[in-house]
N, C-alpha and C positions, 0 to 999 in steps of 0.2 A: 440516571443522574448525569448529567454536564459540566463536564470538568472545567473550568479556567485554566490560564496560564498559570496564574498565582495559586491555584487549588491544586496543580500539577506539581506546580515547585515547591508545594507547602508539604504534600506527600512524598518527596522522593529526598526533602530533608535539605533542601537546596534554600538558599538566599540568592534575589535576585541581585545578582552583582553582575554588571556587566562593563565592559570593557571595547574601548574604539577600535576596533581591526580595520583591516583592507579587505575583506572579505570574512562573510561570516564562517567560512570553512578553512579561516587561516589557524594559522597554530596560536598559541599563548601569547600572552603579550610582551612585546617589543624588548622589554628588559632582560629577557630572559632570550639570551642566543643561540642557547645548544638547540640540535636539530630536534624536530618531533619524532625521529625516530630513535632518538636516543634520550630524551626523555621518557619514552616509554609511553604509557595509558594517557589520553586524554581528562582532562580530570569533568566534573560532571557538567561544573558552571559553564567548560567550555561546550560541551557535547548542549546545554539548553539556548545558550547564546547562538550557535552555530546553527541550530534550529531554528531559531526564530526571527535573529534580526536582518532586516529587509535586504532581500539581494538582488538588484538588478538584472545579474548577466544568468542567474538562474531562470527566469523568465522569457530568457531570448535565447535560452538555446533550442540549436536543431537537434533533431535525434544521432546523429554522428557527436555533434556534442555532447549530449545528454550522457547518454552513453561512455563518455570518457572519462565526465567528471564523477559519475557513479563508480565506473572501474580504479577510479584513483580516491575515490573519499574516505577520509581518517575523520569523519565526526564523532565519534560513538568505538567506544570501545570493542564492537561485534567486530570491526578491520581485523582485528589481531589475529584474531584464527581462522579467517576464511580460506578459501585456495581461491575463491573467485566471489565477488558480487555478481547478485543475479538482477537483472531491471527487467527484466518481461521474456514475454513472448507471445507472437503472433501477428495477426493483420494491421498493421496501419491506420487504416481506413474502417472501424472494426462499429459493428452497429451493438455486438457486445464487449463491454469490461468487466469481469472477474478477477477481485483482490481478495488472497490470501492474507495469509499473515507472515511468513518468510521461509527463507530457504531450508529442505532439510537436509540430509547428510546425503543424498544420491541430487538432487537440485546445485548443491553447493559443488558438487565434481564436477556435473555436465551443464550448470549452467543456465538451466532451462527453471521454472516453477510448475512441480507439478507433474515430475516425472516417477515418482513410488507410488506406491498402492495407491493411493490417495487421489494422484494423477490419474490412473484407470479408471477410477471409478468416476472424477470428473469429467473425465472424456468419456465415460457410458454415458451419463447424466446431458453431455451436451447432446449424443448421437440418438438420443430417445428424444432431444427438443430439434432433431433433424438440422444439428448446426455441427461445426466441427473446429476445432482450436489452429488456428490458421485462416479461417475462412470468417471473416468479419465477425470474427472472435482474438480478442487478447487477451491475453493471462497474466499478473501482475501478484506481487507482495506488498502488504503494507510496508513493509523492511526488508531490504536488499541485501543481506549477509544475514549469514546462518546462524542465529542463537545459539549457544553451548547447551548441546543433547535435547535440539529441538525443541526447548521450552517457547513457551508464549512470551512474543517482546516485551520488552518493559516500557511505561509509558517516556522516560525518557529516546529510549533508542525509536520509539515511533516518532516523536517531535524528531531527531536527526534526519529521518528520511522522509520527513513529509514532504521539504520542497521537490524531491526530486517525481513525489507519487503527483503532489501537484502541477507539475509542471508536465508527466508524461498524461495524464488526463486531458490536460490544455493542447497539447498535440492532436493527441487523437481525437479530441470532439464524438465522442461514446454515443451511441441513442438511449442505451443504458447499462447501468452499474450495480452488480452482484453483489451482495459483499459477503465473503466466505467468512464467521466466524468470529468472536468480540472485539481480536484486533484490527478489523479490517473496519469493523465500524465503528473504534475507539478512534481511528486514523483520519478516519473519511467524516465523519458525523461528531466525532470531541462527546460521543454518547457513551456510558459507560451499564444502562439499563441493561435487564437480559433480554434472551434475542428472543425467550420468548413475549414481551411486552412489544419487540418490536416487529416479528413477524407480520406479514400483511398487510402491512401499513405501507403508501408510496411516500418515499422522504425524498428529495431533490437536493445538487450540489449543483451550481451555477447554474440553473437551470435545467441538468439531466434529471430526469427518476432514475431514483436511488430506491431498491429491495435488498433485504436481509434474509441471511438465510444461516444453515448452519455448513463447516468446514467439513469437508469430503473426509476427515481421518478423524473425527467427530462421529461422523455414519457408520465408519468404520468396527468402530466400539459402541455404537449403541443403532443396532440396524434395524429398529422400530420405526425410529424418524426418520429415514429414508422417505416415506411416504408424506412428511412433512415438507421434507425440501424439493421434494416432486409438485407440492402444491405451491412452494416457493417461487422456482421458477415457471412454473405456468403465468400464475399473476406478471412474474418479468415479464414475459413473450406479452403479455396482455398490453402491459405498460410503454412496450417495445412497438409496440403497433398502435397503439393511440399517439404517441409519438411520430409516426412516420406517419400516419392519416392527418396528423394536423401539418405536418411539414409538408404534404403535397394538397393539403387544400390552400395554404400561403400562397405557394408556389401557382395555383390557380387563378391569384388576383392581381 
């Protein structure tokens, strides 16, 4: 099922009410002068606003930028208790992307996604597809601050951090995209189906192939599908390679 805006805001109990800012990631509005951090919590309407309405200079940043404005963002209430926003890690120039769903409590100290059990296991899972995290692989969250006790994001704190998922996608130019787990393809895909309807199947984001699969701490707890997302990412590599066979036959004419 595919959620709307309005089917998002109808479920999280929100009216769409929205308000002129200078910026979708400014604080409340104008009449109200105390600081944001002395008002406290962001309240919801701002956290869907701040997600959604059009922002230019999000679009034009460079990764030095990006990066700053992630380590400073109050859209979404997850700010309050992090020690750190995490926005990626790995190559650049990456022929794979793999999104999680956000930081956990060893991610959120050091920074990195993907560094507990979870992280092990996905780095066995890359090192049997003879790739390695760093090496024209990045590692990404659908949301960038650590949910309280590791829970799955909620669909508003997804809308907070899409521009920035969006925007590190639009950098890197991916061959292709993993997606670890419901919220990664609630994020990437606005699809709310299970993963198993969506297994198998190649879905595309601005013209990348997009594959589904399930979360490395999913495997964890149920190590039968292990052998599913083994067959997950095989079809990627497959997907991954039709992709660059047609980019060097272009490249032939």
């Amino acid at each position: 099922m595919k959620l709307t805006r309005e089917q998002m805001l109808a479920e999280m109990g929100i009216a769409p009410i929205w308000r002129l800012r200078d910026s979708p990631f400014a604080a409340a509005g104008a009449e109200d002068d105390t600081a944001p951090a002395e008002r406290g919590r962001p309240d919801a309407t701002d956290v869907i606003a701040a997600a959604t309405a059009p922002d230019a200079a999000v679009d034009s940043l460079d990764w030095p930028g990006l990066s700053a404005r992630v380590a400073q963002c109050r859209a979404c209430p997850l700010c309050e208790q992090r020690k750190q926003a995490v926005l990626g890690v790995g190559d650049l120039d990456p022929d794979w992307l793999f999104v999680g769903e956000g930081p956990g409590a060893e991610e959120d100290i050091k920074g990195e996604p993907f560094v507990g059990q979870a992280g092990k296991l996905l780095d066995n899972m890359l090192a049997a597809l003879g790739i390695a995290r760093g090496r024209k692989v990045y590692i990404g969250n659908a949301v960038k601050c650590r949910p309280p006790g590791n829970r799955t994001p909620e669909a508003g704190e997804m809308a907070a951090c899409r521009p920035w998922l969006e925007r590190q996608i639009a950098l890197l130019k991916p061959k292709v995209i993993v997606l670890l787990g419901k919220a990664a393809v609630h994020s990437v895909l606005h699809d709310d189906s299970s993963l198993a309807s969506l297994r198998g199947r190649r879905f595309e984001y601005q013209g990348i192939p997009v594959v589904v699969t399930y979360h490395p701490a999913y495997l964890l707890r149920n190590l039968p599908e292990k052998a599913k997302a083994w067959e997950d990412l095989l079809f990627a590599r497959r997907c991954l390679r039709e992709t660059l066979a047609t980019g060097r036959s272009e490249l032939a004419f």
